[in-house]
N, C-alpha and C positions, 0 to 999 in steps of 0.2 A: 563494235569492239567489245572482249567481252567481259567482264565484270567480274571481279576475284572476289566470291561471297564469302570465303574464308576467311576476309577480313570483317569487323564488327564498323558498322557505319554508323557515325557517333555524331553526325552534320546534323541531328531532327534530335527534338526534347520531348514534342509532345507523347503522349500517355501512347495512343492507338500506334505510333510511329516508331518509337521505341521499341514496344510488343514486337511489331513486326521485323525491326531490324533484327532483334533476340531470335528470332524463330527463324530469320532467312541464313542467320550466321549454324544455331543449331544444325539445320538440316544438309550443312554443307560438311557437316563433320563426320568420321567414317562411324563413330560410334553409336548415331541416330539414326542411320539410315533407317528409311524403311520405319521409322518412328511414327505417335501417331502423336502430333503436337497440339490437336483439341481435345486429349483425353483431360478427365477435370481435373488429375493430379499435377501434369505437366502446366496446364494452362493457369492453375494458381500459383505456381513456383514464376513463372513468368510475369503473371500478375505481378507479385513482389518485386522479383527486380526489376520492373518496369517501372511502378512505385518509386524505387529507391533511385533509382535513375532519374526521374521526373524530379524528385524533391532536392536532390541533388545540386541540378541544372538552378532549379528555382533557386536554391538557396545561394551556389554563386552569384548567379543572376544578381539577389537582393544587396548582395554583399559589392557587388563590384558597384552598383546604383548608390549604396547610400556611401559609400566613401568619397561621392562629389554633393557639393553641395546643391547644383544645378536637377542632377537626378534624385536625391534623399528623399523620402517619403516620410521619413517616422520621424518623429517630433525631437526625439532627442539626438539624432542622426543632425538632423537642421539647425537645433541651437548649438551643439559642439563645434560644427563648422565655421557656425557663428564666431563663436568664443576664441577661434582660431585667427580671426580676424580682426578679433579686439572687442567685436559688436556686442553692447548689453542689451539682451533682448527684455522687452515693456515685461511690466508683471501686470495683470489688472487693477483700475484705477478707481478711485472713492468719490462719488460726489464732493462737490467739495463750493461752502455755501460761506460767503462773509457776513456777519454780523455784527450792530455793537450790544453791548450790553451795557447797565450801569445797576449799580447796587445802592439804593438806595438805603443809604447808613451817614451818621456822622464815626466811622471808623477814623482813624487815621491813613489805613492802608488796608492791601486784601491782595488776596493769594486765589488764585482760580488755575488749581491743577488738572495736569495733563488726565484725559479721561474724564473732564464734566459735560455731561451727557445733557444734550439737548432733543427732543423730540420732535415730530411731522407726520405728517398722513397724506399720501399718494393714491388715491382712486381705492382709498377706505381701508388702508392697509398701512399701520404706522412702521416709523423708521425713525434709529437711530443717528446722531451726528454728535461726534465728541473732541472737543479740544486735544494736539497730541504736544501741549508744551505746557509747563505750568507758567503763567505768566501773574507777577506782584503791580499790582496800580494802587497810584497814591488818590486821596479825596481830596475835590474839586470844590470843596464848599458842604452840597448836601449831600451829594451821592461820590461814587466812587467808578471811575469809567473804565470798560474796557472793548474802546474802540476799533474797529476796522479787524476784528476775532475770526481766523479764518475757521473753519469746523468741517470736518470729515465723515460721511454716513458709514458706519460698520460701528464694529466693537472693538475697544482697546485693549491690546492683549500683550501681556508681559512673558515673555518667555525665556527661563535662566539655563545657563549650562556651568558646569564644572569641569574647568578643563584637566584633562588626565592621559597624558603624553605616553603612556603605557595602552591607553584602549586605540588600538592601531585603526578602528574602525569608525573613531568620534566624531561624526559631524554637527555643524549648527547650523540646524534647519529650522526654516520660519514656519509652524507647524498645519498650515493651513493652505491649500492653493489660488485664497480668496485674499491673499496677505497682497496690499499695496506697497510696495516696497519704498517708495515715496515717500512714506510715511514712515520709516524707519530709523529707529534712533538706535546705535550700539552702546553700550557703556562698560569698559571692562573695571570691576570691582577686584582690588587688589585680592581679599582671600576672604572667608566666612570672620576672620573676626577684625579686620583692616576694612572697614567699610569706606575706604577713600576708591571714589572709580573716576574713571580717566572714558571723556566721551571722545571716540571714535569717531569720523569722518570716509564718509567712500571714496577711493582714492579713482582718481579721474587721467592724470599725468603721469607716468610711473618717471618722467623724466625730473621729475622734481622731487621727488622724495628722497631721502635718507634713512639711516639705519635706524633714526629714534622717531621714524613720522608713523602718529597714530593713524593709521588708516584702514581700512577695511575692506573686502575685495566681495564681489555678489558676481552669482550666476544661478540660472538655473539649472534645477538637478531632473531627480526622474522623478515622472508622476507631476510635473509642472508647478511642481514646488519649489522655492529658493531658499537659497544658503548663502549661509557667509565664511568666508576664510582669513586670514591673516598670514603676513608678513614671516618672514624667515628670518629677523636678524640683519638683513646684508640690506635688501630691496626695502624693507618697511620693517616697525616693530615688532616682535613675536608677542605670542602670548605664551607666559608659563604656567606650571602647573599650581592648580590653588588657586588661580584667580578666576572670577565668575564671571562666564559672558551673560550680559542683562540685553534682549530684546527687544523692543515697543513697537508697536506696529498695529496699525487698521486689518480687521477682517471686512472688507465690503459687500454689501451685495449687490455690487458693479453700476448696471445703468438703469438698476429700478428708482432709484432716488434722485432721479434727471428730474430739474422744474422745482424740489422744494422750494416752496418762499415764505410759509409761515412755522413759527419754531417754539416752543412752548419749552420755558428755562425750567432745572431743574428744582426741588423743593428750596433748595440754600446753596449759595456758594459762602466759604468760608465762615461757616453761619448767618450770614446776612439772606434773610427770608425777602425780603422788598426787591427783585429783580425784574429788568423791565428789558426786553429786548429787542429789535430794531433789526430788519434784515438791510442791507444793501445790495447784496447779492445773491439770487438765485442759486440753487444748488445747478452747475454742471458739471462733465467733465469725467462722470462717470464711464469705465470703456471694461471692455473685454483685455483678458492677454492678448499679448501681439502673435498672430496667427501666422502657421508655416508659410505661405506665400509671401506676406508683407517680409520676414526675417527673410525671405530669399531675394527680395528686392531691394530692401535696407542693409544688408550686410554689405556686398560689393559696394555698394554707393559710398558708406560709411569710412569705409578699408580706404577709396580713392580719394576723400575728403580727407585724409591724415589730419583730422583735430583741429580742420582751419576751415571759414566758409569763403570761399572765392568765387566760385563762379555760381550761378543760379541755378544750380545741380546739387551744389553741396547747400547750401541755403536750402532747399526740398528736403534733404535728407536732415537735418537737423530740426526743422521746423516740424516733422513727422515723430522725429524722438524724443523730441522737449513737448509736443504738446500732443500727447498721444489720442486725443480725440478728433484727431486730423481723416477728416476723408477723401479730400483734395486740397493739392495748394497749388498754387502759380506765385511764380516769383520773375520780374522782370528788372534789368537795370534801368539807372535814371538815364541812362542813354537813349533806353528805348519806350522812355514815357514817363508821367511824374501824376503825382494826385494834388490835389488840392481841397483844401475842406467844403468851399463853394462853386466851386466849379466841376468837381469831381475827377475822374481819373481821364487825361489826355493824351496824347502822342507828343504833347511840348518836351523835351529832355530836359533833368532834373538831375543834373550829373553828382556824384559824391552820395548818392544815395541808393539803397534798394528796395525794391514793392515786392510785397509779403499780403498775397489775400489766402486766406484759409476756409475751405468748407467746412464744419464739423459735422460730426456724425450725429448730433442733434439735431440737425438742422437750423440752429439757432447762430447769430453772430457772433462773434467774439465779443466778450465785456470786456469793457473798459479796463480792469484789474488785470485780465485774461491776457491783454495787449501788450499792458506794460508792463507783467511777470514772463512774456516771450520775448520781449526786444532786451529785456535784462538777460535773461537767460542764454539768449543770443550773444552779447556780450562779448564773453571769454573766446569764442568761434571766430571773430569780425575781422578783418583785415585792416590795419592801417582807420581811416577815418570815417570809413564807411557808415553812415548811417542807414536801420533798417525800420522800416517803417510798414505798420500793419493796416491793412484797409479791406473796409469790409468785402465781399463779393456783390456783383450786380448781378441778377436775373432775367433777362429777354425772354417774356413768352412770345411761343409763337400757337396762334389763333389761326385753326385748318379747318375749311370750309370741305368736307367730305360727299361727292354725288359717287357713286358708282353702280353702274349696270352689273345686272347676273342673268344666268340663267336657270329661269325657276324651273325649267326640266329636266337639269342637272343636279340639283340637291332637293331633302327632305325639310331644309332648314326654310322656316319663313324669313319674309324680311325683317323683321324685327331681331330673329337671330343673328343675320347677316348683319347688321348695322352693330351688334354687341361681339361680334366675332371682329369689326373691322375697329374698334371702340377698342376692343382689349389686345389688338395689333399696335394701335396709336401708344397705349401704355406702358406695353413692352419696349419699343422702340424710345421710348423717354429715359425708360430707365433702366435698358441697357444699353443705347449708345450716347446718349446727353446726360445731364446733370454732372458734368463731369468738367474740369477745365481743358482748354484744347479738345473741345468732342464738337466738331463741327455736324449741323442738320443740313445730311445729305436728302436733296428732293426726291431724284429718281430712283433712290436703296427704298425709301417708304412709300414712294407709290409700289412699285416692286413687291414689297412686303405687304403691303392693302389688296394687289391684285392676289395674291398667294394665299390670304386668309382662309379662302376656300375656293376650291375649285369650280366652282358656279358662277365666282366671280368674272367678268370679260373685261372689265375698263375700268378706272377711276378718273373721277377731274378732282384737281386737290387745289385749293390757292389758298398762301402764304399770308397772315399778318402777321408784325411784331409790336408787341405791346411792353410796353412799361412802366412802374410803379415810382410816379415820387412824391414823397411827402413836403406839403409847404410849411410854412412857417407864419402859423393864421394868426389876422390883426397887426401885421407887420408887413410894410410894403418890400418884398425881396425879389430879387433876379432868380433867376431856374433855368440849367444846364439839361436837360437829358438826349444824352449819347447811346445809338442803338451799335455803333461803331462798325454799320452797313448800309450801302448806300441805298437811296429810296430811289422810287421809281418815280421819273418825269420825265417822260419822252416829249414833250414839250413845252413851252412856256403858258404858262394860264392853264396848263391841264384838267380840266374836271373843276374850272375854278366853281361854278355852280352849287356843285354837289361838295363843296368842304376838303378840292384838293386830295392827298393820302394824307391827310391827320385829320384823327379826331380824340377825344377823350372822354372821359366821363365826366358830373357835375359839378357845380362846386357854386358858390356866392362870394359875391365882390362887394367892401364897402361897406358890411352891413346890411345889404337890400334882403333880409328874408324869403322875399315874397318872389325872386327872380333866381332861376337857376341856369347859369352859362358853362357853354363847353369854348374846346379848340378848334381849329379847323386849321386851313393855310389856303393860300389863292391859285396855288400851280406855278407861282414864278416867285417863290420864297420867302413870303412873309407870312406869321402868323396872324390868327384873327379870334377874336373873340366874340362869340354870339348867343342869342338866344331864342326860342323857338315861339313865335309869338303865330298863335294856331297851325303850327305846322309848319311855317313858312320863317326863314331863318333871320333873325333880325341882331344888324353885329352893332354891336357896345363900342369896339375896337376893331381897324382893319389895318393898324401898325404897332399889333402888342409883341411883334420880336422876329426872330429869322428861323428859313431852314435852311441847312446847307444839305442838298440833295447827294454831291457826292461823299460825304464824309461819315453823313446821316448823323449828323445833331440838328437837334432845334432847340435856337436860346428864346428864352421868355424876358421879354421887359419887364422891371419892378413894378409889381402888381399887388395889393393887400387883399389875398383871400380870406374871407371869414370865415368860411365853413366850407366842412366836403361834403358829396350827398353821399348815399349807400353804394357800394358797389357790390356787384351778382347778389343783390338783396338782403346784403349785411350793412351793420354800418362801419366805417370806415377811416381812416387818419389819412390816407392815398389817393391820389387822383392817378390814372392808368391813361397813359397815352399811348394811340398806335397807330402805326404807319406802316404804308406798303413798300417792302423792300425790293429792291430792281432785279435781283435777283432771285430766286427759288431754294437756291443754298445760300445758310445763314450761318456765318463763322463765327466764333466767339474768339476776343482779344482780351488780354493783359487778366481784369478778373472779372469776365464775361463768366455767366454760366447758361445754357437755354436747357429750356424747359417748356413742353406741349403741355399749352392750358386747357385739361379737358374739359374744365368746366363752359368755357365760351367757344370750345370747337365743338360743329356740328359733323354728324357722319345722317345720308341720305344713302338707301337703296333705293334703283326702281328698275321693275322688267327690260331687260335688253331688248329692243323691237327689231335691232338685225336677227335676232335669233329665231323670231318666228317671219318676219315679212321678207328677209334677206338685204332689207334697202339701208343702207347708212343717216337717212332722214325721212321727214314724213310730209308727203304732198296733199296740199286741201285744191279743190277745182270749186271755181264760180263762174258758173256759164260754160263759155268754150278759154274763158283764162285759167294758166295752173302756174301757180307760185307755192318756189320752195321755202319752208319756215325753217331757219336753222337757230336752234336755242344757244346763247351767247351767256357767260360765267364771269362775274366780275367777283372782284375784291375787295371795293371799297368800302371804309367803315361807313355807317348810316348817320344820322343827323347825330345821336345822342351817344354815340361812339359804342363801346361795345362794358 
């Protein structure tokens, strides 16, 4: 069929495709014939329109992308969408550390304003933390308290405008991109000589407001700067002309101030020189701005949450915006599990309530302050009677016993290479697909991935333990729950009872006895046992100190008074680590499971693949005229002294 070049084909954007459509339409024209279309005048005139057509394409292209939120690339593209949705996207956030303080004075009273600057030092590098409220405390006697003092790391910075309804272009912008908006107070002051100001509040519900509600509206602007706006008269109060917007607000510098805990008080508060201060809470909490991906993830959630938490989706998305140092949460109803403070988190149902475990981007647990500033925060979101309740996360390692054959006439790498090549496989694989909640350890993706390391490699043998940390409650006889919430392995009853069963643990002392160091073990048909290694040879203290349940994979401990733990991987220690062999190879994580490859206690072995040079799958020894096959067998189990 044949092809009418006298039309321009306009189906192709790229540069070389273009050109050539230009020059196929050209030459169909009667006016070129016979043209010569590589002369260098003609071919840079096409150059150009080729150009212009190319950037053209691009710039629809970019234009049709960032008008969805799902395709937006440019930051400001993402938060507008945002804004369209309702979502306040995070600003970055200020360490943020409780202390008390007391002044020691017989004052009557004292005044400790907003911006008293207390100082710390982080890996030899000081930092700032300043009060952002002035607070008055009365004397207690000899001193003067000012207890449970939250404190912020940055600088306290005031920033005033004059409003002038004639400058069409006036905004009030927070002057800083380092500005925690958290930490912001508005105050509108009637005029330069009316010093009466009226503090403002950010308005959260526009369904509740009226035409005289002092409230304040935030977003982000360009350059990842915030601003604030105000009301029209109708929706909220306005502001008029003469009156002074007043500012306050932390400059932080983010997550360098994560871990302060000692704090050096300023020369005087309210003259009082004798101050003494008292941490109670470590500075955390420090975060970055909320990044494009997170606002493309949080916006629709937030939009489908309409201002209420109902189901354990909107609870995720709220518990992400209220405590912006969230880097995984799980939330599950009491339907489908409950905690308990001794017995810890179960599948028993706990109805009328919600589980809220949170990883933070610290890696640290939630404080206690932490808990009960998100289950309030929580609050206004909650349905009906719902209680939400915060519990820390649990960690299953799992402990990978690594052999793998290569072939050393396929790479230049030694074994020791090979063993750090399949070492920084196991790493990656931790932490990009675990540490995460709902990230199940798939077996055969990481053998997969070990065989992959490098192409030399021919086989791996991998096996599975799960270990676990719990701390006792030493010089006090108590019960001990830990749940690996997968089931263990015992293919039948008394299994491996000899050998300590699939449990064992590390050390600890009973009673007082110094001089005696005992582990766990179990007998293969569900009981635990406690023993000690008297020359090598195992001698049990207890052969009914509590159960395992194989399919459930807990093991309870009977009330036992530990006095001491011993070191674990050659530190010392508050934890004793128990682990057991799970029946399985894949190891799921429930409610607020989190796993994690412990590379400290897994080993990675290379050695010569012998099919590669003999061809045989084993290796035959002959004595006399007998020949017996040796086939080398791979267990699992922990060793006497656990791991």
């Amino acid at each position: 069929m044949a092809v009418n070049e006298k039309r321009l084909n306009v189906t192709q954007f790229d540069f070389d495709d273009v050109k050539s459509n230009l020059k196929t339409f050209l030459k169909s024209q009667n006016e070129f014939t016979d043209y010569d279309f590589e002369g260098s005048g003609m071919s840079a005139l096409l150059d150009v329109l080729a150009y212009n057509t190319h950037y053209l394409g691009f710039n629809a292209n970019m234009l049709a992308n960032e008008m969805f939120l799902d395709s937006a690339s440019l930051r400001s593209s993402v938060v507008s969408h945002a804004k369209m949705l309702g979502y306040e996207v995070s600003s970055p956030r200020a360490p943020k550390a409780i202390i008390n303080i007391s002044l020691n004075t017989t004052n009557a009273l004292a005044t400790m304003g907003a911006g008293t600057a207390f100082t710390t030092s982080v890996d030899g590098t000081s930092y700032q933390f300043v009060t952002i409220n002035d607070v008055t405390s009365q004397n207690t006697g000899t001193s003067i308290p000012f207890d449970s003092t939250e404190i912020y790391e940055g600088t306290y910075t005031k920033t005033k405008y004059l409003v002038d309804s004639n400058d069409v272009d006036q905004r009030f912008m927070l002057t800083d991109v380092r500005a925690d908006t958290t930490t912001l107070t508005v105050k509108v002051q009637n005029s330069a000589s009316d010093t009466t100001t009226t503090t403002y509040t950010k308005a959260t519900d526009i369904t509740q407001l009226s035409t005289t509600s002092t409230v304040y509206y935030l977003q982000e602007a360009e350059g990842g700067k915030f601003e604030i706006y105000f009301g029209d008269g109708a929706t909220s109060k306005a502001v008029e002309d003469g009156n002074i917007i007043v500012m306050s607000y932390v400059i932080t510098n983010k997550t360098a101030a994560n871990g302060s805990a000692i704090f050096t008080a300023p020369s005087s508060i309210d003259g009082v020189t004798g101050i003494t201060v008292t941490t109670v809470a470590n500075a955390v909490g420090g975060g970055e701005p909320e990044t494009i991906s997170s606002i493309k993830l949080n916006a629709p959630l937030d939009y489908a949450a309409q201002g209420r938490a109902v189901t354990t989706e909107d609870y995720k998305v709220y518990v992400r915006k209220l405590f912006t140092n969230t880097q995984a949460v799980s939330v599950w109803g009491g339907e489908d599990g409950s905690f308990d403070t001794s017995t810890g988190v179960s599948s028993t149902p706990e109805y009328g309530k919600v589980f809220i475990s949170v990883k933070s981007t610290t890696g640290i647990a939630l404080t206690t302050s932490q808990k009960e500033n998100l289950v309030k925060d929580l609050a206004p979101y909650k349905v009906a009677s719902i209680t939400p309740v915060i519990v820390d996360p649990e960690t299953t390692l799992l402990i990978l016993n690594v052999t793998f054959n290569f072939n050393s006439s396929a790479t230049i790498l030694n074994k020791t290479d090979l063993e750090t090549a399949v070492t920084t496989t196991l790493s990656g694989y931790s932490s990009n697909n675990l540490n995460s909640f709902n990230s199940p350890f798939r077996f055969s993706q990481l053998t997969g991935l070990i065989d992959d390391a490098d192409r030399s490699i021919t086989n791996n043998t991998t096996t599975v333990t799960m270990g676990k940390f719990f701390e006792p409650s030493l010089n006090t006889s108590t019960n001990y729950s830990i749940n690996f919430a997968n089931a263990f392995y015992n293919p039948h009853s008394e299994h491996n009872k000899s050998g300590g069963g699939i449990l064992a643990s590390t050390g600890f002392q009973i009673d007082g006895d110094t001089a005696t160091e005992y582990f766990f073990d179990e007998d293969g048909a569900g009981v635990v046992r406690i023993y000690s290694l008297v020359s090598g040879v195992r001698s049990y203290l207890s052969s009914s100190a509590g159960t395992v349940d194989y399919a459930n994979g807990t093991v309870s401990i009977n009330s036992v008074k530990i006095t001491a733990v011993s070191n674990v991987d050659g530190a010392v220690s508050t934890q004793i680590r128990v682990t057991a062999i799970p029946s399985s190879n894949d190891v799921i994580p429930v409610r607020n499971q989190l796993i994690e490859i412990d590379l400290v206690n897994s080993t990675v072995t290379g050695q010569v693949d012998s099919t590669t040079t003999t061809g045989v799958g084993y290796t035959t020894t002959t004595s006399g005229t007998a020949s017996t096959t040796s086939v080398n067998t791979t267990t699992s189990y922990p060793t006497s002294s656990g791991y």
